[in-house]
N, C-alpha and C positions, 0 to 999 in steps of 0.2 A: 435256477441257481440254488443248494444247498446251502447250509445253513452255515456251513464250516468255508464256504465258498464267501458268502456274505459277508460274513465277521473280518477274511481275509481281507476281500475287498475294499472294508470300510476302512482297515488299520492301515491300509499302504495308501490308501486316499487322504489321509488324514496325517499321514507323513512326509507324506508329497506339498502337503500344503503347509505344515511346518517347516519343510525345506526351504519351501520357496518363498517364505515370510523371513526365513534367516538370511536368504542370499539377497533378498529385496531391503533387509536391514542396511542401513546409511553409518560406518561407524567413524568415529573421529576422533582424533583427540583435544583437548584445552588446554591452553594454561596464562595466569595470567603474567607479565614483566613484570619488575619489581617499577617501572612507572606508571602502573596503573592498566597498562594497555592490556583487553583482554584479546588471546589468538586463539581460533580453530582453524585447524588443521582436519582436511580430508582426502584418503590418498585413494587413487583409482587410477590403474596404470591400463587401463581400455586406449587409451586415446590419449595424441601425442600434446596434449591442451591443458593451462592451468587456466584457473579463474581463479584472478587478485583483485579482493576487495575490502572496503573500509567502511565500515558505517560511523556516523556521530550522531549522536542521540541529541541532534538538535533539530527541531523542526521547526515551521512556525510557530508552535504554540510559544516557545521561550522567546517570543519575541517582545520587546517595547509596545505597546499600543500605537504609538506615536512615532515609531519605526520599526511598520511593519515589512516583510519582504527582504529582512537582512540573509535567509538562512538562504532563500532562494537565488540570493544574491550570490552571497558563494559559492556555490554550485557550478557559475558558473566564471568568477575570479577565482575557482581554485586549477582553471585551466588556462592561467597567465602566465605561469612561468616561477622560479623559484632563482635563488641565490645561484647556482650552479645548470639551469634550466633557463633558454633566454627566451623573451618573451615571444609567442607563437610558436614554438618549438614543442609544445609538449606533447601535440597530438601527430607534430610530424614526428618525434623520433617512436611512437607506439607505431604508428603504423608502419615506419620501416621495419619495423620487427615485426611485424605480421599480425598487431593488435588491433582487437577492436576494442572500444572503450565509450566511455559515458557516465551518466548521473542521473541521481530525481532525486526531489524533494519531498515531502509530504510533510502534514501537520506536523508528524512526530519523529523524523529525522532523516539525515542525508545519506545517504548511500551513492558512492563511486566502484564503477570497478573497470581492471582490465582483463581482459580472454586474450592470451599469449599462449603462440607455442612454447611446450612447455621449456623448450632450452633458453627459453627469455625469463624464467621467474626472477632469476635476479634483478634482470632490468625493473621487472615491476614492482620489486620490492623497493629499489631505488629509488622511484619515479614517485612511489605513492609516501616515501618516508622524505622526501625531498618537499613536497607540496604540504607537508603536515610541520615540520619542524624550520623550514626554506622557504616559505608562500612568498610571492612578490606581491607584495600591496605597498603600491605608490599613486600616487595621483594618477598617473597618462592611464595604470591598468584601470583604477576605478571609474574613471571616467568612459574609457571604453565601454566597460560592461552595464555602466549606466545606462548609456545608449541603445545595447543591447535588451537589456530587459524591461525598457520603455518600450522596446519597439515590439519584442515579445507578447507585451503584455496590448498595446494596438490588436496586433494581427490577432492572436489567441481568446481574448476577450472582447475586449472594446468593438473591434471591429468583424467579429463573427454573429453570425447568427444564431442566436440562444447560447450569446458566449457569457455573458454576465448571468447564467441562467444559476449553477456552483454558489457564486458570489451572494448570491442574493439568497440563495438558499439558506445557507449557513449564518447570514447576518442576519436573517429574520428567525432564526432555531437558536441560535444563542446568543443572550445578550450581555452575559456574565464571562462567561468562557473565554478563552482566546480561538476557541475553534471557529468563533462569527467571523474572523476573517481568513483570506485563503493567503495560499504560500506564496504567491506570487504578491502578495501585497500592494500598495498602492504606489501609485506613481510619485505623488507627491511626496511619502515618508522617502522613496529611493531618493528625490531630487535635493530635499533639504539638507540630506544625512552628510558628515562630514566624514576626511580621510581617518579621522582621531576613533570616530562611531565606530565606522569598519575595523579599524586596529583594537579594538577594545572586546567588538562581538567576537571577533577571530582570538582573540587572546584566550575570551572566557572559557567555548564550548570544544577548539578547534587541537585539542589536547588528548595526548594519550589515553589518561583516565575518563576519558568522555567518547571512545571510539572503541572499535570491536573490527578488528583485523582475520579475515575468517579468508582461507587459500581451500581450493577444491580443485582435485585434478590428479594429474601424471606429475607427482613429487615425491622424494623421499620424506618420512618423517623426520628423520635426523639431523637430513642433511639442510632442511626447510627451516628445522628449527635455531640450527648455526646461522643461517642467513637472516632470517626475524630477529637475532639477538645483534648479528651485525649491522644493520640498517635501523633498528627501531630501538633496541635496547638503551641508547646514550642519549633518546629525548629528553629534556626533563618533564617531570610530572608538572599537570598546572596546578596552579597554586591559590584563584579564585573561585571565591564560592560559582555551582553551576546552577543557574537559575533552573526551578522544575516548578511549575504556576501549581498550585493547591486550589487554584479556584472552582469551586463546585455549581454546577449549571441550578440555579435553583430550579423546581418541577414546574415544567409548563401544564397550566389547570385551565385554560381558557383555548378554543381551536383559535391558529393567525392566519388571517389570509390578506392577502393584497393582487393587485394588479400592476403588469408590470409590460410598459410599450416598448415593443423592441421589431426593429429593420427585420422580420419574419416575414414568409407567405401563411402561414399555418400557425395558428394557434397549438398553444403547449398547456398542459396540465398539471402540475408536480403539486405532491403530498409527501411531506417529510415528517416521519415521524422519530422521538426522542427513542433509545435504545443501548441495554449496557454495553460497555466499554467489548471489547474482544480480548478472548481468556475467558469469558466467563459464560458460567452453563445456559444461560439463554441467548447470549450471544451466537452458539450455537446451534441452535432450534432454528433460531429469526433466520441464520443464513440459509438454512434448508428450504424454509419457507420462502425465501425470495429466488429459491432455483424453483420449486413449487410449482410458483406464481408465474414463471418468465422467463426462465433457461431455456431456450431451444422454442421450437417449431410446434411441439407437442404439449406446450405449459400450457395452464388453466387462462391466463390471461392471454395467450398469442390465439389459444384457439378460439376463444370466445369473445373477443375483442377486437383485434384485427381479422381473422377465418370468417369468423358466423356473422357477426353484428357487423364488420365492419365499418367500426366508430373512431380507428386509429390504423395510423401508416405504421406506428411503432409504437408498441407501451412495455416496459421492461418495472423489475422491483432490484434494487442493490442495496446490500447492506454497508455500510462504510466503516470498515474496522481498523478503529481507533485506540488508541490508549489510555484516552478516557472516554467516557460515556457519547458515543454517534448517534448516527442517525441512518434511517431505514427512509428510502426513498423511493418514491413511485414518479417515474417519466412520463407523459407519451404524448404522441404528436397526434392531433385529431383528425381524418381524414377531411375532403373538401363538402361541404355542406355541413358537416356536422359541429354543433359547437362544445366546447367547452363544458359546463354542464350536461350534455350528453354522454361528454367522454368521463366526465369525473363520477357520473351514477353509473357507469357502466364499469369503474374500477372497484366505487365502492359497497358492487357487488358481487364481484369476488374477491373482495377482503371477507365480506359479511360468509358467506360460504366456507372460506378459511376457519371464521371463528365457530363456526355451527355445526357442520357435516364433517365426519372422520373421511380419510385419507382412506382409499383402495388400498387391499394386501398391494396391489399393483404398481399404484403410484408410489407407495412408500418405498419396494424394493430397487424400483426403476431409481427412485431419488438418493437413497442408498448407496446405487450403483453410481452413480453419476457425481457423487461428492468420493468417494473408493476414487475413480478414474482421474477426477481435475487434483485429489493430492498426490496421486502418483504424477500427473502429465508434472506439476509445478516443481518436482524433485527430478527431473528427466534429464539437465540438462545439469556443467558445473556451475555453472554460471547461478543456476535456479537453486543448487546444493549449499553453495556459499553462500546467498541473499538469506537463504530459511534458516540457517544454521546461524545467523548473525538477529536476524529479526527473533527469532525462539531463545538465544541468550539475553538479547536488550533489552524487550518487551519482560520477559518470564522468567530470564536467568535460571533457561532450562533447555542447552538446545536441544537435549533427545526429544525435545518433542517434535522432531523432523522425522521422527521411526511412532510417536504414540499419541499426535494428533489427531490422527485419522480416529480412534477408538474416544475420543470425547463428540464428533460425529453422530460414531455408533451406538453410541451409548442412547441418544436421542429418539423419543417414541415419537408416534405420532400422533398420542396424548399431548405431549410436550409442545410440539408444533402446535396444535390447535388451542394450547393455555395462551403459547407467549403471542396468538395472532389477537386473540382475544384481551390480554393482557398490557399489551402495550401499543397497536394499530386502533387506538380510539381517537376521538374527534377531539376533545381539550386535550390529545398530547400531540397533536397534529399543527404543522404552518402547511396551508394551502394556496401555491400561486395559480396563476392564469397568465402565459405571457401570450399577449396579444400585438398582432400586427399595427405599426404607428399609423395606416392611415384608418384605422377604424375609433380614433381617436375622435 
């Protein structure tokens, strides 16, 4: 190939992929009501489907100490019924419009949404401004989902195997934080809490100015935005301060460990360690290093841990990002003979590796590749388009970072990687459990 052949080559190669970076750009529009509520709007007329969703920037952390489990509470009394909506009704009339629908919780807030075809956006603008400004909380509903969420929290925790495994993680990593406890909160704060509590948590957080209304799909811009002004605009704004906790985890300087009996066959292993918040530059490093470490069949830990040594059935590394400072945690189930102490030198030899030996051109590109592909897969869907578009305005009050995430990733060497493994996977910033089976008590 000539040299005028080459140059051609490169400049239509290199246009092509400017192309296909514009057509792959997510574009949307914001804005916020004058009560406070902010909307995105994203229109994609591909397919005949919208995704109607609502986030409140309530999690557990804005919880009472002493009543914990309120947000997660809601979650699931926001699917009682409303003034106009009678009670059990609300998930039959979604799905006779062909919705499917749902919720979750997490530390840092609640997200709802419905996936309607899209000649139902009105209904789901109804349905979601009815349950926001409408909610039915009376005794019979709270009491219901009491029940409910006792029994949840049975089946889910209490009564699984390595189900307190979270629970305990977390209350042994922060003891300052609200993050030492989890969303599901305690049984006991659910069973005290009065109908007054509920009315007052729902008053504070359960408010325009405290939610982020994000629509993705087959809709008009205009026509979307007359319907958000008809359904949402005549809320009123809330009018209580909205509690945001300032409490700072002070630095753990000492490694924690404990042991913990639990209804297992197999002994478990976890190391958590402390780690900045997400958004922030080593927040992304550490996430790369726990795909590294663990993602797939070919990770340093799957192949040399469960493959070659075979000292575990399973060992994975997640980072847990959060809106204030998380935690970086290491799992794994020890295979049969092998104990505990086995598996834990066998992990905390490829951290040590981590911190010492550079990354292959190989591995690095492969890892590259593989964080490129899971930010396209999690923008695939509307559903997935509206969640990131709502979590990048609450978190960042920035949603384009649904198009320029992916480039604080790339930005990441794998210098970078081997500072923050070495930097923050040390023994005084570490709590180390051992959950062991009860009868070897």
């Amino acid at each position: 190939m000539n040299l005028h052949l080459k140059t051609s080559f490169l400049v239509l190669s290199m246009l092509a992929a400017l192309l296909a970076g514009a057509q792959n750009k997510i574009s949307f529009t914001e804005y916020d009501l004058d009560n406070g509520l902010h909307v995105i709007l994203h229109q994609d007329n591909s397919t005949p489907i919208v995704a109607v969703t609502i986030s409140y920037h309530v999690g557990s952390k804005n919880e009472n100490p002493e009543r914990t489990g309120f947000a997660h509470f809601f979650e699931h009394l926001m699917f009682e019924g409303s003034q106009n909506i009678e009670r059990g009704e609300f998930d039959k009339i979604a799905m006779n419009a062909g919705a499917a629908l749902n919720a979750n919780t997490s530390f840092d807030r609640t997200f709802y949404y419905l996936l309607l075809p899209s000649n139902q956006l009105e209904l789901g603008l109804w349905m979601e401004s009815e349950r926001l400004v409408h909610l039915r909380i009376d005794s019979l509903g709270v009491e219901t989902q009491r029940s409910v969420v006792k029994e949840e929290r049975k089946q889910s925790y209490d009564n699984r195997p390595y189900g307190t495994l979270m629970e305990k993680t977390f209350s042994s990593a922060f003891k300052e934080h609200p993050y030492r406890w989890m969303p599901i909160g305690s049984a006991e704060s659910i069973n005290n809490a009065t109908l007054e509590e509920f009315m007052e948590f729902h008053s504070i957080f359960y408010v325009p100015n405290n939610a982020t209304l994000s629509i993705a799909g087959d809709i008009n811009i205009e026509q979307t935005k007359q319907l958000v002004q008809k359904y949402f605009g005549d809320i009123p704004r809330g009018t209580k301060p909205i509690y945001r906790p300032s409490i700072v985890e002070p630095a753990q300087i000492a490694e924690v460990r404990d042991t913990v009996f639990d209804n297992i066959q197999l002994p478990a292993v976890i190391q958590a360690y402390h780690i900045p918040a997400k958004g922030t530059p080593d927040y992304y490093a550490l996430s790369m290093l726990t795909t590294l470490l663990s993602d797939g069949e070919s990770s340093r830990m799957n192949k040399a841990i469960v493959d070659k040594q075979q000292k575990a059935m399973f060992v994975g590394a997640f980072p847990f990002a959060l809106e204030d400072p998380g935690l970086f945690m290491v799992f794994g189930i020890v295979n049969s003979g092998v104990t505990p102490d086995d598996l834990e030198n066998a992990i905390n030899e490829e951290i040590a590796k981590a911190q010492t030996e550079e990354l292959t051109d190989r591995e690095f590109e492969k890892l590259r590749n593989k964080m490129e592909n899971d930010f396209v897969s999690s923008n695939s869907t509307m559903a997935g388009i509206a969640e990131s578009l709502s979590d990048y305005h609450m978190y960042f009050g920035d949603a384009n970072l649904i198009n320029t995430e992916i480039d604080r990733y790339m930005a990441v060497t794998k210098a970078d990687i081997k500072r923050v493994a070495k930097q923050y996977l040390t023994k005084e910033n570490r709590v180390v459990l051992y959950f062991l089976p009860k009868q070897s008590l």
